[in-house]
MDTraj code that builds the backbone (N, CA, C; nanometers):
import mdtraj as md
import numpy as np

residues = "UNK UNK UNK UNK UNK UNK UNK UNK UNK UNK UNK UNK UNK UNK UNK UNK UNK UNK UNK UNK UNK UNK UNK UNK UNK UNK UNK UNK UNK UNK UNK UNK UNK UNK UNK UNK UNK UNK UNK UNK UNK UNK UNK UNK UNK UNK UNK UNK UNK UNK UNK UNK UNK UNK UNK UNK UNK UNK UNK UNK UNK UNK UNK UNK UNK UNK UNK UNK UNK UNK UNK UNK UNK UNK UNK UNK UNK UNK UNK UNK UNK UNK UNK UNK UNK UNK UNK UNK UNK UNK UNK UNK UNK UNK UNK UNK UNK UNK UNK UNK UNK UNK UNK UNK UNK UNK UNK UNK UNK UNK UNK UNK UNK UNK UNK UNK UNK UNK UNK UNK UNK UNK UNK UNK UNK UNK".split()
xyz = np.array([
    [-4.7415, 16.4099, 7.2315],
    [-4.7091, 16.2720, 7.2643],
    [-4.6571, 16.2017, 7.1384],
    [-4.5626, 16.1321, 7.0992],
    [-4.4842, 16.0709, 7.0113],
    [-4.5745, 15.9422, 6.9922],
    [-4.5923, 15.9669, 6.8665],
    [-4.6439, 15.8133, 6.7589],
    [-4.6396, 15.6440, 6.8734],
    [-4.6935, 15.5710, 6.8615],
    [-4.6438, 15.4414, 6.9134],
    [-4.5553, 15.3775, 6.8363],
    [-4.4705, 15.2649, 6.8457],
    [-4.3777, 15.2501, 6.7707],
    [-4.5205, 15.1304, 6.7281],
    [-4.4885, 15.0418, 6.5943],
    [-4.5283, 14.9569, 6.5680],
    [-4.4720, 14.8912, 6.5037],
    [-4.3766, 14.8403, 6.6122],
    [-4.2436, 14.7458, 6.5585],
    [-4.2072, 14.6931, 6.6622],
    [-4.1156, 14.6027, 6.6659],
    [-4.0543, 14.5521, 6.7564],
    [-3.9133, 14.4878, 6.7039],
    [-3.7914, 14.5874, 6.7017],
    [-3.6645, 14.5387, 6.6958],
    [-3.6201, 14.4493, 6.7122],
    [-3.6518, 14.3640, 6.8302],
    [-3.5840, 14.2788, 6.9431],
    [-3.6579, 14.1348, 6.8431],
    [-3.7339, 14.1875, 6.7187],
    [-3.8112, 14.0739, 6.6435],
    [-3.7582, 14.0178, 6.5440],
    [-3.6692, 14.1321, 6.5203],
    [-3.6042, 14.1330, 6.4054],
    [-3.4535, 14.0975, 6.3758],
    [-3.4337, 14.0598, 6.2465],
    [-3.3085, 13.9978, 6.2181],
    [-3.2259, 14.1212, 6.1661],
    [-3.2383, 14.2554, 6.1794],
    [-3.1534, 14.3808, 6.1798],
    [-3.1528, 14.4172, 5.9818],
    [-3.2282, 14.3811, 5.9473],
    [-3.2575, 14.4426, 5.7739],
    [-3.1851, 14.5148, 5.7926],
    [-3.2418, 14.6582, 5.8647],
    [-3.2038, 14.7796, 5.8888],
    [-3.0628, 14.8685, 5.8294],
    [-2.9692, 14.7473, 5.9228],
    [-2.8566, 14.7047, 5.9505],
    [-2.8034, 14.6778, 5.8328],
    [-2.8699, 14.5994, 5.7375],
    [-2.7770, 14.5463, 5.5799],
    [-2.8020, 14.6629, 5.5204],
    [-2.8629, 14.7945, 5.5021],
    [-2.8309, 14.8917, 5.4267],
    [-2.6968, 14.9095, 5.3561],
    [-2.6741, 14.9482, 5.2300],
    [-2.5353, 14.9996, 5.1737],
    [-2.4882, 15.0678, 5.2063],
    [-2.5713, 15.1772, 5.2778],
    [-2.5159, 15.3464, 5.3156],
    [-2.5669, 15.3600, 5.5015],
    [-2.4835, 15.3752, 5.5617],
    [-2.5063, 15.3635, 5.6869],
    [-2.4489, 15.5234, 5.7126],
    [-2.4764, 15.6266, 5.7138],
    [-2.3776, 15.7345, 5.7676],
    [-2.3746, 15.7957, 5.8597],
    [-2.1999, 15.7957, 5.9057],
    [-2.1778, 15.8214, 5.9718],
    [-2.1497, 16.0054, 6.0208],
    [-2.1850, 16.0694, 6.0714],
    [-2.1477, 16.1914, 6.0866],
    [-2.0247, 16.2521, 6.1783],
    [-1.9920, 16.3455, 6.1709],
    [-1.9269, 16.3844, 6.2788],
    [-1.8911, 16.3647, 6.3983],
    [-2.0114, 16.3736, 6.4580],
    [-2.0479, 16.3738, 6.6160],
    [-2.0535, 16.2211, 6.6296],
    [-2.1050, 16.1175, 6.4986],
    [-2.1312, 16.0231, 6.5427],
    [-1.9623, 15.9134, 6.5504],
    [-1.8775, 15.9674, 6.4886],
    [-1.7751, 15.8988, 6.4683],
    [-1.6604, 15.9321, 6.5621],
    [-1.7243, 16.0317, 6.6091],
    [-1.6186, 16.0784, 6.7738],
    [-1.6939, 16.0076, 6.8794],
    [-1.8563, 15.9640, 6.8856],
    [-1.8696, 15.9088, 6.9758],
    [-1.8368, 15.7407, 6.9886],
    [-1.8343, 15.7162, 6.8285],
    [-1.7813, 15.5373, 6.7849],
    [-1.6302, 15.5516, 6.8521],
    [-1.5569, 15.6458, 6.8205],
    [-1.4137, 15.6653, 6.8694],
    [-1.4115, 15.6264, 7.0397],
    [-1.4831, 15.7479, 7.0950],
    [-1.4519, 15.7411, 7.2360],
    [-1.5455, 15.6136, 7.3001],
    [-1.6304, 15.5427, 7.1838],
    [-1.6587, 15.4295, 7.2955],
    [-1.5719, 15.2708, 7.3014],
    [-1.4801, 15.3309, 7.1720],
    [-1.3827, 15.1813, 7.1907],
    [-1.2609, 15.2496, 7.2228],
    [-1.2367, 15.3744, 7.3308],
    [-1.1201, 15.4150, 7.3485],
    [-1.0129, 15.4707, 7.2474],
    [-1.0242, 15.4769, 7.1562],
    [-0.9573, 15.5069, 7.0514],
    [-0.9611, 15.6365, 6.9684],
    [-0.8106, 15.7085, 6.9574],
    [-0.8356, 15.8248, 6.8726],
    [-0.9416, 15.8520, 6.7451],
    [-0.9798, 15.9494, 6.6800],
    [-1.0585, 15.9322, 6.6215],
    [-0.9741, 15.8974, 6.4800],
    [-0.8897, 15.9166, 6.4499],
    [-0.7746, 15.9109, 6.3268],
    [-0.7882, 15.7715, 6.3054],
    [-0.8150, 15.6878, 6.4397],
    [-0.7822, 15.5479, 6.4114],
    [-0.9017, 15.4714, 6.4208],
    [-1.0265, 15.5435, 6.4826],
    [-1.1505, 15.4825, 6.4437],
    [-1.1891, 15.4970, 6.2951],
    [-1.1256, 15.6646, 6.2112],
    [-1.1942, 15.6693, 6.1074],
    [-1.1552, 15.5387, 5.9919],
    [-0.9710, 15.4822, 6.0015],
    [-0.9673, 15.3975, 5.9172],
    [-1.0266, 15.2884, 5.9674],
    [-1.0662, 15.2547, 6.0754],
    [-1.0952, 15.1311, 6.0945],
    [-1.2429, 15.0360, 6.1340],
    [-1.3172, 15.1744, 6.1090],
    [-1.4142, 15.1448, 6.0943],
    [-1.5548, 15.2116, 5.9867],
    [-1.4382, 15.3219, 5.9266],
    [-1.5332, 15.3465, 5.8094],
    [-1.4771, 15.3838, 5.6882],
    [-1.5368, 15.4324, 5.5580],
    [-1.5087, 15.4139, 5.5018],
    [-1.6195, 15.5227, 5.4292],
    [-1.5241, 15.6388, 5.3000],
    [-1.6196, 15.7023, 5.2283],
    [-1.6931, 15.6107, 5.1145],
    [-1.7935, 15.6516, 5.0754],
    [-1.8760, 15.5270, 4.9916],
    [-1.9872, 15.6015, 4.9152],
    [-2.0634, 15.5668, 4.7724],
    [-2.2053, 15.6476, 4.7499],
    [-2.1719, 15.7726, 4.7602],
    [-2.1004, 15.8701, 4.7655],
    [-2.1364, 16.0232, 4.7803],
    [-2.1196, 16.0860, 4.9047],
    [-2.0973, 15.9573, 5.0096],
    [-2.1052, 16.0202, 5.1694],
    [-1.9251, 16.0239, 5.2169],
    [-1.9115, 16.1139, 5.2928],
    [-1.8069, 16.1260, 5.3091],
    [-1.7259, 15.9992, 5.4305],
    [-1.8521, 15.9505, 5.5220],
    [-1.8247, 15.8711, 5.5834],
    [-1.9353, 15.7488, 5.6070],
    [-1.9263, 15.6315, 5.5772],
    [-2.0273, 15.5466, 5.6167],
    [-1.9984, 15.3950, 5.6758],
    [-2.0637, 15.3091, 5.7866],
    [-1.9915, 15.2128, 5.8088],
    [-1.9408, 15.0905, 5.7499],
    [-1.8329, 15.0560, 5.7766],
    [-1.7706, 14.9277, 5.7193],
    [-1.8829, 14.8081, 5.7207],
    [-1.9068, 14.7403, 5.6403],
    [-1.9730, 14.6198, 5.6474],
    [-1.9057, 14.4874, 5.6136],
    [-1.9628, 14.3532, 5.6893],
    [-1.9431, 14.2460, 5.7254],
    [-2.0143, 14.1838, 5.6831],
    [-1.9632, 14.0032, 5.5986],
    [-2.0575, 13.9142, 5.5609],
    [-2.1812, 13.8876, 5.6223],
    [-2.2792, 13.8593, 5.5704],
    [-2.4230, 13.8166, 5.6290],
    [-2.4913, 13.7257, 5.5241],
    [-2.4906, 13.6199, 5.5902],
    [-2.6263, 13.4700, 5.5703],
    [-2.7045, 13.5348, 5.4952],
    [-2.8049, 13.6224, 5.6236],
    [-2.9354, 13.6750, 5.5235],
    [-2.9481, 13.7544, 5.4099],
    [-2.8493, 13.8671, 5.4531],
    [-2.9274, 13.9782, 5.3623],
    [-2.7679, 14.0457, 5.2840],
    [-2.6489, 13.9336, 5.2599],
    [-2.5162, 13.9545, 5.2121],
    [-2.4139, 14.0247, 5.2602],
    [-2.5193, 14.1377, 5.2939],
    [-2.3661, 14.2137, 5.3848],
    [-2.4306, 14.3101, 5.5152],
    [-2.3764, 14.3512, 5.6211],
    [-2.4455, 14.4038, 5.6967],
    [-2.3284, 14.4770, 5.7737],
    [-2.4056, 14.6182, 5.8718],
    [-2.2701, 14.6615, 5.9434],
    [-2.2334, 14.5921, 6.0074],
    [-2.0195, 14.6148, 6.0422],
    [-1.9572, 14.5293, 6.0995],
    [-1.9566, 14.5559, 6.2587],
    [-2.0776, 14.6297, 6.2749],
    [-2.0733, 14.6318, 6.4492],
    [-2.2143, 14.5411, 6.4902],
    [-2.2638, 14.4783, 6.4122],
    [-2.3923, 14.4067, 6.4021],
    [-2.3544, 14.2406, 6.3903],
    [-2.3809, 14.1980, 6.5278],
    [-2.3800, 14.0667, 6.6365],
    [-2.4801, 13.9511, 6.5071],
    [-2.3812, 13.8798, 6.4090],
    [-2.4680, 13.8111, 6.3194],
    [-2.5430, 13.6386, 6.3742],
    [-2.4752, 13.6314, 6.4836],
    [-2.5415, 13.5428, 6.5679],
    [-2.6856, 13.5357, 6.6662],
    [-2.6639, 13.6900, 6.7569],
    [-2.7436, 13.7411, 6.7983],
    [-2.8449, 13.7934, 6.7550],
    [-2.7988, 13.8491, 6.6670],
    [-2.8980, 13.9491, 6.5150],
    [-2.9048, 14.0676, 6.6049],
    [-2.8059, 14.1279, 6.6696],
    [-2.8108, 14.2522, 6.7528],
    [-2.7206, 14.3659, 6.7421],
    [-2.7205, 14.4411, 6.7597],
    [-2.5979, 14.5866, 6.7196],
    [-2.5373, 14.5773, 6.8488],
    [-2.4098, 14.5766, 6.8153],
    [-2.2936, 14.5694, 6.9274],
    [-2.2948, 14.6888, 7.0307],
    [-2.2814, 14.7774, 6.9509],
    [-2.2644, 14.9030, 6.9745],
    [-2.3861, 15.0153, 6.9831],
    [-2.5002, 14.9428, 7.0397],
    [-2.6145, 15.0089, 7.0394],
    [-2.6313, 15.1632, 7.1192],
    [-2.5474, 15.1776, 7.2229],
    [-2.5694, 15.2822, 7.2982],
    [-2.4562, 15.3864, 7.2115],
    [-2.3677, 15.3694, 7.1051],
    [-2.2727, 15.4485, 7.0493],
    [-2.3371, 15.4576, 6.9032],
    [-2.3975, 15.4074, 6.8616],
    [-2.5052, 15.3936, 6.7253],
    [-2.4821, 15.5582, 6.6581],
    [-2.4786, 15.5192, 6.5366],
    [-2.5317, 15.6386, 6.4526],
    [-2.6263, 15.7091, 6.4715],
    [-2.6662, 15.8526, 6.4101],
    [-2.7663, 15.9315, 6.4015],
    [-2.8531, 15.8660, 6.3305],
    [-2.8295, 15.8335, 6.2344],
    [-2.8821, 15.7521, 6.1446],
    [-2.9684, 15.6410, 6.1882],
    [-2.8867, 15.5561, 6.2275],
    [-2.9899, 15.4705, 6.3357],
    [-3.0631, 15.4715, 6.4598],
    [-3.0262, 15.5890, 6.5164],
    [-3.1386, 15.6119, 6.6370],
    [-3.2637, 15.6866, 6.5484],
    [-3.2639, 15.7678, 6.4600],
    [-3.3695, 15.8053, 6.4137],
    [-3.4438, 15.6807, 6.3392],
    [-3.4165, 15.5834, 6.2761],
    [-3.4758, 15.5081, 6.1681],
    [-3.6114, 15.4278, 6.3159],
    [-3.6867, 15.4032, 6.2204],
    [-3.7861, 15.3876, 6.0799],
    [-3.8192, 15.5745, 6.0676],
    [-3.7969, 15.6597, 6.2015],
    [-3.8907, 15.7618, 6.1446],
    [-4.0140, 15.7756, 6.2117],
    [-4.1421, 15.7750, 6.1843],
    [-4.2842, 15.7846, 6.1878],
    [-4.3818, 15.6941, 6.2384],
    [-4.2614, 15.5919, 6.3359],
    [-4.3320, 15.5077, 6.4206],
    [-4.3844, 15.3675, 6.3601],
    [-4.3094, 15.3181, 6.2593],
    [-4.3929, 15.1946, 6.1721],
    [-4.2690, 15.1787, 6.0916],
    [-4.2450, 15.0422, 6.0634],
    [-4.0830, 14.9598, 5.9900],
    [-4.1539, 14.9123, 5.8765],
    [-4.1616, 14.9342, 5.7557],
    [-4.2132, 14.8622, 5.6644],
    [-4.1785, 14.7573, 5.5884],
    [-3.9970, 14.7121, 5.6718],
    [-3.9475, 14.5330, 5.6453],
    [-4.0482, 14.4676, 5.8177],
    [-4.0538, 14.5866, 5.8907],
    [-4.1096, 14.4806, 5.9903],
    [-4.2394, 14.4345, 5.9991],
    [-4.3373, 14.5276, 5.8888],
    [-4.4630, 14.4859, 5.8497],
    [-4.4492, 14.3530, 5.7890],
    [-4.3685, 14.3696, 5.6311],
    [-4.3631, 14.2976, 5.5672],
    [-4.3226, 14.1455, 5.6484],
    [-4.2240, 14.1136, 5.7454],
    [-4.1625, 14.0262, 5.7872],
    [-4.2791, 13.9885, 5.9115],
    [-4.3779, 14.0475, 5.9598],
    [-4.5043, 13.9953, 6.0199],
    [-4.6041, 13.9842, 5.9356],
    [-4.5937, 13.9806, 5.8516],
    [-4.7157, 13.9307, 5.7225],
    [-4.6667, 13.7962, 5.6525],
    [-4.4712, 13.8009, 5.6421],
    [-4.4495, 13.6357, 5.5953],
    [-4.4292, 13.5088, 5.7135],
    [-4.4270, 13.5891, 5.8493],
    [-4.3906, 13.4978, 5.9533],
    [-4.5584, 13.4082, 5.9330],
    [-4.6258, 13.5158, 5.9809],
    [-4.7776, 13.4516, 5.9540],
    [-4.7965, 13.3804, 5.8520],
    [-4.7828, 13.3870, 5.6963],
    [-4.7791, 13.3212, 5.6050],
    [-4.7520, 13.1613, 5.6162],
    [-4.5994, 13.1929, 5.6454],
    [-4.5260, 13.0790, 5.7025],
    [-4.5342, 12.9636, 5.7946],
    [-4.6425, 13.0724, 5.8990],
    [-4.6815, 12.9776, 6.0676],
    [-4.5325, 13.0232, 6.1239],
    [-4.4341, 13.0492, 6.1385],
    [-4.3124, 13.0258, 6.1813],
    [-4.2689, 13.1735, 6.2264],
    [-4.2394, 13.1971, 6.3893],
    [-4.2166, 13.3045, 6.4375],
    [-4.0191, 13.3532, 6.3956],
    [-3.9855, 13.2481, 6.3420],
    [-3.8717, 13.2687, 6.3419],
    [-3.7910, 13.2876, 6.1943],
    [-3.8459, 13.2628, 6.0881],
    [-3.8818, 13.3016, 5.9923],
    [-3.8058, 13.4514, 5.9752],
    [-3.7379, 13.4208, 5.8511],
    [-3.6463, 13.5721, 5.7882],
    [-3.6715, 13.5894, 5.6709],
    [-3.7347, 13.6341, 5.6215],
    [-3.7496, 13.7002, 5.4464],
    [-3.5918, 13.8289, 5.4583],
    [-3.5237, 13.7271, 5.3394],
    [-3.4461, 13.7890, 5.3318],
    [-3.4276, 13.8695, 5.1689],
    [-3.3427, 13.9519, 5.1674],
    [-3.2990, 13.9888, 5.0161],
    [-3.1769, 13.9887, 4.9454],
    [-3.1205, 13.8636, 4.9864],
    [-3.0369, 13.8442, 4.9240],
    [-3.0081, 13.7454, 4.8647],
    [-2.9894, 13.6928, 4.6982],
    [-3.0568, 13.6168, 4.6401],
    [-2.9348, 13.6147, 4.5384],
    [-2.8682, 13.4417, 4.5790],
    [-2.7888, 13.4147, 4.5050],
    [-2.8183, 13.3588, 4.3514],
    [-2.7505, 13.3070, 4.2618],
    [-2.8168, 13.2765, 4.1403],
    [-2.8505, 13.4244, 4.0484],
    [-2.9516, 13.3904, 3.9855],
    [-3.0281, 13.5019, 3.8753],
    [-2.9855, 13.6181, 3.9217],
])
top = md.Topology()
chain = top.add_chain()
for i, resn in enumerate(residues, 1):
    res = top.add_residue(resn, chain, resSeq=i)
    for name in ("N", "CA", "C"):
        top.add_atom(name, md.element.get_by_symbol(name[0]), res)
traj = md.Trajectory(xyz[None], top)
């Protein structure tokens, strides 16, 4: 029987999501292709980009909270556009059943009193 999750996504403002290195694989960039209709030649320029050491990883888009975040990630909604075409990468994450920004971000909501509340990391200035 698989771990319980002890998280709740749908809570969250997509941290996840502002990673630098999002990668993309193979399989995962033929399925980004065929879910916006598009060859894969023309998904690869246009939605990723080699970066860090990886041969492919996703393009990212300004973000309020946390500076930059992927550009298939709804910054209004705080939701992934493209959730059912998602990376490998991101269907596996956290891993082991427990988010440790989503601990952290239910330990400052409480702090705070405020369910709506974003500890973010991105920190203009210094």
């Amino acid at each position: 029987m698989p771990a319980k999750k002890k998280y709740d996504c749908l809570k969250c403002p997509g941290y996840c999501c502002s990673y630098p290195v999002i990668e993309v694989k193979d399989k995962d960039a033929e399925r980004i292709a065929r879910h916006f209709g598009l060859p894969l030649a023309v998904a690869e320029k246009k939605f990723f980009k080699s970066a860090h050491g990886y041969k492919r990883v996703m393009r990212r888009q300004k973000d309020e909270h946390f500076g930059k975040i992927c550009q298939f990630f709804d910054t209004t909604e705080r939701r992934c556009t493209i959730y059912l075409a998602r990376p490998s990468t991101c269907r596996i994450f956290p891993g082991e059943g427990r988010c440790g920004y989503y601990d952290f971000l239910s330990f400052e909501r409480a702090g705070q009193e405020d369910e709506t509340y974003i500890s973010t990391t991105h920190h203009s200035g210094n």
